[in-house]
Structures are given as C-alpha cells and as structure tokens.
N, C-alpha and C positions, 0 to 999 in steps of 0.2 A: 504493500500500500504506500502510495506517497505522500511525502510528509512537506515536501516543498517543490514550488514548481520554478521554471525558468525566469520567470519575469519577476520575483520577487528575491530574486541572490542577490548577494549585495556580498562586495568587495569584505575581506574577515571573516564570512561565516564559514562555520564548519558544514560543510556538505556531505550527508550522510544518506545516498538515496539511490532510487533508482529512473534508470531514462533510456532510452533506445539511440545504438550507436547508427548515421548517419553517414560520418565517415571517419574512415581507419587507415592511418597509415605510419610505417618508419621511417626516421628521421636522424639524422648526425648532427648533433651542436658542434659549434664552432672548436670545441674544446676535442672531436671525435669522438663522444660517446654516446651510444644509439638513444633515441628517447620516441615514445608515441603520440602522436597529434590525431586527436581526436575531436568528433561532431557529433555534439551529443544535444538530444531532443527530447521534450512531451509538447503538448497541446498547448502551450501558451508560447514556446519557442526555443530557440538553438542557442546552444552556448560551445568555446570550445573548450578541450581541454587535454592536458599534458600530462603523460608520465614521464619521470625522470629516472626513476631508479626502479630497478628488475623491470626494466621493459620490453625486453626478447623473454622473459618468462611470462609474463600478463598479457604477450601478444597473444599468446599459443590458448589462452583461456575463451574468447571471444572472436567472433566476425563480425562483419557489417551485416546490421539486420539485427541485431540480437538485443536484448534488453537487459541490461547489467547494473547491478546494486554496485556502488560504488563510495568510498569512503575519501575525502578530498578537503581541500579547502580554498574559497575564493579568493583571486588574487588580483590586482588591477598589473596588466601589462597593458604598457601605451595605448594608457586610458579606456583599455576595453578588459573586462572582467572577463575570466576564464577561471577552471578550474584545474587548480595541482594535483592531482590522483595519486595515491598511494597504496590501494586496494583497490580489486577488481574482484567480482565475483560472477556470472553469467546467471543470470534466472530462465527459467523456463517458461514457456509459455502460457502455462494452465496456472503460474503464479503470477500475472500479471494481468491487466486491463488497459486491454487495446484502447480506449477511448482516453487514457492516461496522456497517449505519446500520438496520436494524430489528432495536429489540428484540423478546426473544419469551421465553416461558414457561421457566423455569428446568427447569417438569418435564418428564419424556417424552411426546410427542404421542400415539402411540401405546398407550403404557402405560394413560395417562390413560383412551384412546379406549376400551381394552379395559377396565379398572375401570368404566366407566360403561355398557358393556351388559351387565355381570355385574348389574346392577339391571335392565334391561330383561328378561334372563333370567328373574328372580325374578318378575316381574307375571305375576299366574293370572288377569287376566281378557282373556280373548283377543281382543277388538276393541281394546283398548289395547294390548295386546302386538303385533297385525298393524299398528296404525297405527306405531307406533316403527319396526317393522322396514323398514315400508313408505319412510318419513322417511331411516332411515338406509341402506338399500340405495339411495339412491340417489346414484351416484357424484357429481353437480354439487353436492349437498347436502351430503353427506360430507366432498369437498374444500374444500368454503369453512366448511366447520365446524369443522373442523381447524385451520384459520388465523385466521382472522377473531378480531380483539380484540373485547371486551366493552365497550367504550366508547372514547371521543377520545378523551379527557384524564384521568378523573375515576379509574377501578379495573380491572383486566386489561387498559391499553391498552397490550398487544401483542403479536407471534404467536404465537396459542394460548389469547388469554386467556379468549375465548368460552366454549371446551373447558374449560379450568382453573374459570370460575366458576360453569358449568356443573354438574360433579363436587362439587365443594364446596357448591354449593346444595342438588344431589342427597345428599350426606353426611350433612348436617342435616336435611334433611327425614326422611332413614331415620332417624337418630333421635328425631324432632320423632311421628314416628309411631307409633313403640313408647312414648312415655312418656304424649301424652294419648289420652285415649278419645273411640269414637266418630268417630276418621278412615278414609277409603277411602283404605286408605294407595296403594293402584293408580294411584289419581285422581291422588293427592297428589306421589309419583315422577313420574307423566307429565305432571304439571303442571310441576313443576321441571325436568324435561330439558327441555321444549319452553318456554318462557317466553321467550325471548330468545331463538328460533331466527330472527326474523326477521331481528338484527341481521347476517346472514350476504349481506345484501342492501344494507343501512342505512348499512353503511361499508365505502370501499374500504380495501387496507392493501398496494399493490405498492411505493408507498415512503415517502409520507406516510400516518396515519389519518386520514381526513375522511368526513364522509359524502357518500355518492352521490345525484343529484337525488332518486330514489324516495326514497332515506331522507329526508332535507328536505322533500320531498313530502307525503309518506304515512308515513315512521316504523316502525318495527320491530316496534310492536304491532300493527298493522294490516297489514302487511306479515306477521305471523306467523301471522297469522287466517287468513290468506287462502291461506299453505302449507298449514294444518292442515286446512281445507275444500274444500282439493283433492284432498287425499290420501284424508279422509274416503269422497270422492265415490265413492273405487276402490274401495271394503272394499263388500263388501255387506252390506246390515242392521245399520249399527251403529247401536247405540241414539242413540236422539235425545237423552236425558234426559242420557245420559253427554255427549256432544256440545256439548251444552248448558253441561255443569258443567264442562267443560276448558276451552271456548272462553271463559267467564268469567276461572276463571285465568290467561288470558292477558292478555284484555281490564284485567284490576285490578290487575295486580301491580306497578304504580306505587304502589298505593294511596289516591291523590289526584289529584283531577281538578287540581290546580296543580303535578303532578308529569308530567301527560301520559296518568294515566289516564283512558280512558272513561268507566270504571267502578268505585269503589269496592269492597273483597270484600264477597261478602255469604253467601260460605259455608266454613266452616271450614279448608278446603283451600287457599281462595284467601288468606282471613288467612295464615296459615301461610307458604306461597309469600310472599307479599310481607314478611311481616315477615323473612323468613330471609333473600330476595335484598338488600334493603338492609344488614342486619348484613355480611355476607359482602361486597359493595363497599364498604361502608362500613370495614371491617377490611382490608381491603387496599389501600383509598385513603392509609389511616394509617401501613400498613407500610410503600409505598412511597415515601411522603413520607420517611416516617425514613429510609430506608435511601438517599437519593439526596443527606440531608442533607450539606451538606460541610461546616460547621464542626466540628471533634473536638473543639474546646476548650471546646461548650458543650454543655450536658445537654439545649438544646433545640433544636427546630424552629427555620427559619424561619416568619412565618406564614403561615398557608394561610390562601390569599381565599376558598376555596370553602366553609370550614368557620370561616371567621371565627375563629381560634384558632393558636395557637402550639402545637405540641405538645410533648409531654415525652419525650424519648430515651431517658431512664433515666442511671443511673451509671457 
C-alpha cells in the first residue's frame, strides 16, 4: 500500500515506498564506478532516481515494468529532487494496485465518451454518420479508446487521454466551423474524432506507455487509415470523393512531412484539423508541465527539452 505519492516529496524526506520502474539503466560517474538511473512513477507523476552503491547487485533484482518497494531519500540535484536508493526490493503483482502507478484523465471517461457522440448525433450526412457508429459500436475499438493515452510523453499521456484530446479537438473544430466559411463542417467533426484513432493500437498502456511493435512499425496514421478502410469497406456506396477527403485528414494532420506526415493539408478541413490538434497538445503539454512543476518558490518552469524553453507559472 502507498504511503506517499510523487507530487508530494519534498527534498529531506525519507522515502520508504513503492512505485513502478519506467526506466532502467547503467551508468559510470565520473569517478568510474557503475551507478543506476532510474524512472520511477505512480499516478500523480515521475521522479528520478539513483543508486550509488551495490548497483550491479540491485540491477539483477528488477526490470523495466516492475513495481519495487524501495527505501531512499530525497535529494535536491540542480534544483530538481530525485531520489538516493539504497534498497531495492521487487513486489509482485497481486501485491500491488495498478490504479496506484497509472495516471489517467482527471475527467469522467464516460461522460467524456457521451459528450463526444452528442457531435456524432448532430452529423446529417449519413455515410459519415454510419461510419462513426460503425467505428464506435465496436466493442474492441471502444475499449481501447476509452483508455488509450494520446501520446508517450509529450500531451494526454495517460488513461483516457486519447478520449480527453479527442473531445477537445472535437470542441474547437465545432467552433472552428461556425466562424469560417465554406467548411463541410460533417467532414471537418469526422475528421477530428477519427485522427488519432489509430493511436488505440500505436501504444500499449497496462503499466508503462510505450509503443507497440505495429506502432514503431507502421504508426498510428497508417494504422488509422487502415481502421477507416475497413470499416468503409462494410457501409455500402459510400462516396469515394468523401473517402477521399477524410482519409486525407488523417493522412496530414501532422502537417509536415518532418512531423511524420505523409501528406501535407491541402484542403481546408484538413488545415483546420491539424492546426487545432497541435494547439490542443501543445496546451496541454504546457499545463502539465506546470502543474507537475515542484518548485513553489519560483514563478517558473523547469526547462523543457522538448520545447527548448523554461516556462512561466505565473504569480
């Protein structure tokens, strides 16, 4: 049972608990003697941490993946708390509570689930409307759609975030569509909900996020194509034209072919769609950077590698 979680360590205490390892790996200090770096997690967040001594012995105890009681104490290294391990013990899984060590979406899954087919309700043009239903009656889709993050590291990485970034792309686009003219706002909704349906394949998430070989593979766009053209295949007569112009939205909504698109937009819908999915990760990469921040004494971030930038907290 845990007795303390991530976001309440604080530099001096003694940490006596357990968390699931993240990542594992061997290291040489400066002085040449071997030490482990470790990524260690539950549901409120990540912290790292280091053994110094017997650490080719306390390697051989644990994997990446595993949930280990651990005896340690917090240390500030350049201004970022970590923890010094000194013990290491491995737990089992039938002594543990998964719900401990993955986070997952603050809102209700469900709730969420139902706010987002009150949009599919609304679509009047009825081969997009059959393909949706088609998509989400089905229970293996549904299930992993419900769970499945939105990405490893970067924005909704955690249960539910898929769903969460989902809804919120979907939000903007309904508004993205009553303000400029000359959108198939149909297109534009079914574009948004299915964009990132592939990622429901792309990463596993039973206790670490990582991706699965298909995702490393093949990828989540191409992986999403290929749900959408299956599904297609069952509807009869859907138009080709339409077909066409969603399976592009999928194909582009990176944007940039040095982003992992195929495809650049090249129709108003698919603009749209990609510019609204990056804002929306990109705004919740920021918030949850802040909010994991642990220094309170200082009005900023630490930096983030991935945005090259220190951010601002506010007052």
């Amino acid at each position: 049972m845990k007795n303390i979680y991530v976001k309440d360590i604080e530099t001096g205490n003694k940490i006596n608990d357990i968390f699931l390892v993240t990542e594992k790996n061997m290291a040489v200090s400066q002085k040449g003697s071997p030490y482990l770096n470790l990524r260690l997690r539950d549901k409120t967040g990540e912290i790292e941490g280091r053994v110094w001594e017997n650490a080719a012995q306390l390697n051989r105890i644990f994997q990446k993946g595993d949930v280990i009681d651990i005896r340690s104490r917090a240390v500030n290294y350049r201004n970022v708390t970590q923890l010094s391990i000194s013990q290491i013990a491995k737990m089992e899984d039938s002594d543990t509570n998964p719900a401990d060590y993955s986070p997952a979406s603050k809102s209700d899954i469900d709730e969420m689930f139902r706010e987002l087919m009150l949009f599919v309700e609304k679509i009047t043009t009825p081969p997009l409307k059959e393909l949706l239903t088609a998509i989400f009656s089905d229970d293996e889709i549904l299930y992993a759609f419900k769970r499945a993050p939105a990405a490893k590291g970067l924005h909704h990485f955690y249960i539910g975030g898929l769903l969460e970034h989902t809804l919120s792309v979907t939000r903007l686009l309904d508004l993205a569509a009553n303000h400029y003219k000359h959108i198939n706002k149909d297109l534009l909704i079914t574009g948004g909900i299915l964009h990132d349906i592939g990622k429901i394949h792309e990463l596993s998430y039973k206790k670490i996020i990582d991706y699965t070989d298909v995702g490393r593979l093949i990828g989540h766009i191409v992986i999403g194509l290929e749900l959408i053209d299956e599904k297609i295949a069952s509807i009869e007569d859907f138009p080709e034209q339409l077909a066409l112009e969603l399976k592009h939205i999928v194909l582009s909504h990176h944007g940039a072919l040095e982003y992992g698109s195929p495809k650049r937009p090249k129709t108003l819908e698919a603009l749209i769609v990609n510019m609204i999915d990056d804002l929306d990760a990109k705004v919740n990469a920021f918030q949850e950077f802040i909010d994991g921040a642990s220094d309170d004494e200082s009005d900023w971030t630490p930096f983030h590698r991935l945005f090259e930038r220190f951010i601002y907290k506010g007052k």
